[in-house]
C-alpha positions, 0 to 999 in steps of 0.5 A, a space after each residue: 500500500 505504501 508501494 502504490 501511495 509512492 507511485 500515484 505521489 511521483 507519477 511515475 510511467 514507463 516512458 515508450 522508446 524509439 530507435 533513433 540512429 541505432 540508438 532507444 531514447 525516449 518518444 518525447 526526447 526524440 519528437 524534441 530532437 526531431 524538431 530541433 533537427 528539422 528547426 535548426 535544417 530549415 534554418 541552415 538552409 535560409 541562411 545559406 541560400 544566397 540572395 539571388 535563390 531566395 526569391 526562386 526558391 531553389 537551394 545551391 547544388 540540389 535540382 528541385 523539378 516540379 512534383 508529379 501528380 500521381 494517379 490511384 485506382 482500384 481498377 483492375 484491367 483487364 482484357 478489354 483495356 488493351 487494344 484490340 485488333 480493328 475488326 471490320 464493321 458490318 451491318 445488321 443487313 449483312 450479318 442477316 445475310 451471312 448467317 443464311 450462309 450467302 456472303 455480304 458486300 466486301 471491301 473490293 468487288 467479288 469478281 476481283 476477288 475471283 480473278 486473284 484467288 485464280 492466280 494465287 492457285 494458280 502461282 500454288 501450281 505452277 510456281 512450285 518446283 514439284 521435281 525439286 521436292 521429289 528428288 531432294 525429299 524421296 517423295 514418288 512422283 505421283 498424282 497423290 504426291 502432287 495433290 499433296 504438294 499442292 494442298 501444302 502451299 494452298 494452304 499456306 496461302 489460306 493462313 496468309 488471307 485469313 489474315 485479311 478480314 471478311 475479303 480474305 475469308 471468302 478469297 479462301 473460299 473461291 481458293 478451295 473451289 478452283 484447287 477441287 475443280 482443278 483436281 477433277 479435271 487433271 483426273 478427267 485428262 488422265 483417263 480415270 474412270 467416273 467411279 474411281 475419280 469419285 472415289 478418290 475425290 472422297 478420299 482426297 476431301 478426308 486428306 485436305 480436313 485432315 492436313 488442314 487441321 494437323 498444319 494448323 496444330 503444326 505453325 502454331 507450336 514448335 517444330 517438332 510439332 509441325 513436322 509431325 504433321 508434315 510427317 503424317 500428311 506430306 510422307 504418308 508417315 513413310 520418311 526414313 531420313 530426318 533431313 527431308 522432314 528438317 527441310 521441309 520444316 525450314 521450307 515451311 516457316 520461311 514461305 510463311 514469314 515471307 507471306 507475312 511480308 506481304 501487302 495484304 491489300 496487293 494479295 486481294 488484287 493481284 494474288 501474285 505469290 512468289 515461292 522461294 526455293 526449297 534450298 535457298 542460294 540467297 538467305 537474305 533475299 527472304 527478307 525483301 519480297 517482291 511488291 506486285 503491281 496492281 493493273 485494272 485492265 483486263 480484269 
């Protein structure tokens, strides 16, 4: 009792402590201190400050720049935030009119259209070197090789133009017609009969969904990937040297990267496509392709 009566006399507390410098003193000393330090700082520096800067309000030997205003938020971002590719706009008529499956107004006339997806088959066809993958690759020089060889850059050439919005889907579309038109009729000239050519065609039609899907699954990954598919499709999975399929990988990721260089908008007119040679004897050639000029006449 004579303890506590002692202590309520005194007053005494336990008085907090603070790390100041690596050093415990006491809250109300250190809040002295501080503005002792702050008082005396403040003070050091109007006096030194010479009679030209204190009008400005600079202090010698130290750049003072304009505060920067920050900006909180608690927004999250998300997809949308970023920018997105243009996509063609389209009116509700012509969406009407491409879900009952016709196809709408395009960007250029559909009769153009025609005329260069004729000549990019055609540059699929006759532009290729069909004797140079048959000997490089040991590949049989049959109808079903050829077919194969060109269903390989025909389909090079869809990636390329699905790339061009609602014009480049439907080139793709007028594509596919002319290469099935032309393969019944080199059947036709070869004097194969109805029945069997029907067959083939089937036949055919099951390699092209199936090649399309396995070169799709191929560009998009890794190169083992993509010459699996080569592998499955372009070799009947029958290649006993691993150096045709490593050409054809290499021969595929070049003629993509230089369709990619392409004017899109000269592909929709012209659809010149020019392949490179399966082994080039220019590397740097891939990187400058040629740009075709467009002609009105005679279209």
């Amino acid at each position: 009792m004579a303890l506590l009566v002692r202590v309520l006399r005194n007053k005494t507390s336990i008085t907090p402590w603070v790390p100041v410098c690596s050093q415990l003193i006491p809250v109300s000393s250190a809040q002295g201190q501080w503005g002792r330090m702050l008082s005396d700082t403040s003070q050091w520096a109007m006096t030194s400050q010479s009679p030209a800067l204190r009008g400005s309000g600079q202090t010698p030997g130290v750049d003072i720049r304009p505060s920067r205003k920050y900006h909180t938020t608690n927004k999250f971002l998300t997809t949308k935030d970023f920018p997105q590719p243009v996509e063609e706009k389209v009116g509700a008529l012509t969406k009407i009119i491409e879900a009952m499956g016709f196809t709408g107004p395009l960007k250029y006339s559909k009769w153009k259209i025609k005329i260069a997806a004729l000549r990019m088959y055609t540059s699929c066809v006759e532009k290729t070197d069909f004797e140079e993958f048959f000997l490089r690759c040991q590949i049989p020089d049959t109808f079903n090789s050829w077919f194969l060889i060109t269903l390989l850059h025909v389909w090079m050439c869809l990636v390329r133009m699905k790339q061009e919005g609602r014009s480049g889907k439907y080139m793709c579309r007028i594509i596919v017609h002319f290469m099935w038109e032309d393969v019944e009729q080199r059947g036709k000239v070869m004097g194969v009969s109805p029945y069997i050519l029907k067959k083939n065609m089937i036949l055919m039609t099951n390699s092209f969904y199936a090649a399309i899907l396995g070169y799709d699954e191929g560009i998009l990954s890794d190169d083992h990937g993509l010459a699996a598919a080569l592998w499955r499709t372009l070799f009947n999975q029958k290649c006993e040297d691993p150096r045709h399929l490593e050409l054809l990988v290499e021969y595929v990721r070049k003629q993509m990267q230089y369709l990619d260089s392409m004017n899109g908008e000269d592909l929709l007119l012209t659809g010149e496509v020019s392949w490179r040679p399966l082994v080039e004897k220019n590397p740097e050639s891939v990187l400058k392709p040629h740009s075709p000029t467009y002609n009105d006449e005679g279209l």
